[in-house]
N, C-alpha and C positions, 0 to 999 in steps of 0.2 A: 297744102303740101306739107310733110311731117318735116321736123328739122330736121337736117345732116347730122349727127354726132359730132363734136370737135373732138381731135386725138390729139394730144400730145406725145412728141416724137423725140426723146432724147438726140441729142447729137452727138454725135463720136467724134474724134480726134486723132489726128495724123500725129500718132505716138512717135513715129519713125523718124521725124524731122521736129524732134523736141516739143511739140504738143502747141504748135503757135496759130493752128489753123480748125477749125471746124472741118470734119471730113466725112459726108454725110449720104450715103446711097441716093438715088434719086427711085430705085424701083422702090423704097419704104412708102413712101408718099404716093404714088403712082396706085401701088398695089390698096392704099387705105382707099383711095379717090374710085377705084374700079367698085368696090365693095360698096361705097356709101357714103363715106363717111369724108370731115376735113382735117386735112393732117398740117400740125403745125411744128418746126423745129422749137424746139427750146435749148439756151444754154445754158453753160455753169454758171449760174448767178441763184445764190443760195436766198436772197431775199425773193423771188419769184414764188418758192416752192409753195408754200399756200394760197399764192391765187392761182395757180397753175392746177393745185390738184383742186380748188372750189370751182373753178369754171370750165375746168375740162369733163368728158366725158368717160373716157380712158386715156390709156399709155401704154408704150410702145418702148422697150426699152431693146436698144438696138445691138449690133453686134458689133464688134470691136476687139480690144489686144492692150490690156490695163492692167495696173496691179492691184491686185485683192490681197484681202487680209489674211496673215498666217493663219489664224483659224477656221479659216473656211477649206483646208488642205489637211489631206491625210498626214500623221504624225511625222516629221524626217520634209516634208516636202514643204515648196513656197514657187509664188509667181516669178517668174522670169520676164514679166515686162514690164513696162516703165511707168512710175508714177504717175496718173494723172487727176487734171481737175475734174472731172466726172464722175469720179467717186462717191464721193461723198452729199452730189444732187442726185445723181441715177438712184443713191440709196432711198435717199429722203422721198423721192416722187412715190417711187416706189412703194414703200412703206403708207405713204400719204394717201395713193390711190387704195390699196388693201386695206385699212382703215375705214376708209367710206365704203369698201365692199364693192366698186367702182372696178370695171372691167382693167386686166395686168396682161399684156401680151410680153414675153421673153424672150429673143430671139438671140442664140447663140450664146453671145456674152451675156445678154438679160436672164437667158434661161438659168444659167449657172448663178447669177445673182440671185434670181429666184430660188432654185433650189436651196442656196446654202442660208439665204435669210431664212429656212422654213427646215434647218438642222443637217443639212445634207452635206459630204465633202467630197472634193475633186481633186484629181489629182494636175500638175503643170506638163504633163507629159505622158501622152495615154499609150504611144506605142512603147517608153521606156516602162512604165509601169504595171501595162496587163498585158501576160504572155498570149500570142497569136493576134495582136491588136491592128485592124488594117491602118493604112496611112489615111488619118482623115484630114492631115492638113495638107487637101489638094481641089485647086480650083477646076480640074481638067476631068474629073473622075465621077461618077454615083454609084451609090451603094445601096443596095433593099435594109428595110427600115419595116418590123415586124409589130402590128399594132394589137397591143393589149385588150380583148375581149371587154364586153362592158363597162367600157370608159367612156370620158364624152369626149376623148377623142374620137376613138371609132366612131360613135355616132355622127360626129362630123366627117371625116374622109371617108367613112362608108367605104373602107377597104381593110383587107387583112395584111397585103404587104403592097410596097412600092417603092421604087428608084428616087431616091436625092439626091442636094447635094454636099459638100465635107470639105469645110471650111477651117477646122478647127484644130489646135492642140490639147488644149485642156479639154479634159473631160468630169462631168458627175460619179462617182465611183461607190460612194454607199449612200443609200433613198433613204431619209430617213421615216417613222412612221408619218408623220405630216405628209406626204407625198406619196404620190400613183406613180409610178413609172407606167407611160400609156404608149412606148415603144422602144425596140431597141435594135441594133441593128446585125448582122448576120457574127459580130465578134461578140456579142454578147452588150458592148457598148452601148450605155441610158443614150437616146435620142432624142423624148420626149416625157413630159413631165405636166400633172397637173396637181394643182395644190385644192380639194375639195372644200374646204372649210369657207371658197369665196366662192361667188355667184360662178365669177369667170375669172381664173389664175392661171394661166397653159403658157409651156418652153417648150420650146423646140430647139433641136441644137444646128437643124438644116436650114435653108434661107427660104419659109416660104414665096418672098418679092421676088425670088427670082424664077420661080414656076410654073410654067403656062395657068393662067388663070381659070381659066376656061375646062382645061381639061384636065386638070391633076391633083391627083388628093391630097397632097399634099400642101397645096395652097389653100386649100378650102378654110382654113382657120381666120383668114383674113372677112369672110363672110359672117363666119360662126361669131367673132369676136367682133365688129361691127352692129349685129344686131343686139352682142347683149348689150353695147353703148348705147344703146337705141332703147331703149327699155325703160 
């Protein structure tokens, strides 16, 4: 029997009540375990970060509500959320897995890490900053999400559009060349993101863990990025 993949799984943090707890979806791990693969939490503990990225096989850098660095924001703009300690490992892992060329899954908050480690800026407020911007910070709501031809995205959901869901405030706002935009959604809005120069670098800014597995294209990335851990 071939091994499992081990995934390393950033952990997030309950910003809201001063950063004192680990606060960590349980569909991230569920959705790695469906696909193949074993998904393990890791936290801020900055002496980990090189055994974490040696014996893992990918990462998973999850979604969440943190402050980023002014330079990652269009000129005039900055984060409007709270310090935290995931900074500055979410980087490092990060970094550490693209280095070895080691599978980078982004989701949400990871995406936007990703893009901007790879020259891209975003702005802290999408409906205040792009005119006709829908409300994407809404847990109640899906939106279509239009996939860029000859990506390896497409080639993964193997669709041209589809319903998500919108989660978020910040958004990607200029790609820079290091980056595919490989969707976006009916405001024009980046959704998705792949960085080429690595085996497998892919953001999303919807939650694939929380999309029927089974039937929707838009989880399929949890398959797609499993195998290339597997490789």
């Amino acid at each position: 029997m071939a091994r499992k993949p081990k995934i390393a799984v950033i952990m997030d943090e309950n910003t809201s009540t001063g950063g004192e707890r680990y606060d960590v979806s349980k569909h991230y791990f569920s959705a790695i375990g469906r696909a193949g693969g074993f998904a393990f939490g890791i936290p801020y503990a900055a002496d980990m970060v090189d055994d974490v990225v040696e014996e893992f096989d990918g990462f998973v850098s999850v979604g969440g509500r943190i402050n980023f660095p002014a330079e990652w924001y269009v000129a005039g703009d900055r984060s409007q959320y709270p310090l935290s300690d995931r900074l500055a490992v979410d980087m490092a892992l990060m970094k550490g897995f693209l280095d070895r060329d080691k599978p980078v899954l982004g989701i949400c908050n990871g995406m936007q890490m990703l893009a901007c480690l790879h020259g891209c800026r975003m702005v802290s407020d999408i409906r205040a900053a792009w005119p006709g911007a829908l409300d994407h910070d809404r847990g109640d709501v899906l939106h279509d999400v239009e996939v860029t031809p000859g990506t390896r995205m497409a080639g993964i959901v193997k669709a041209d559009r589809f319903s998500v869901n919108t989660f978020h405030r910040e958004a990607i706002v200029e790609a820079s060349d290091a980056v595919v935009v490989t969707a976006r959604g009916p405001d024009g809005v980046i959704e998705a993101i792949e960085v080429p120069a690595y085996t497998f670098a892919m953001g999303l800014q919807w939650h694939p863990e929380r999309l029927a597995p089974d039937s929707h294209p838009g989880a399929r990335v949890f398959d797609a990025f499993i195998r290339a851990a597997s490789s």
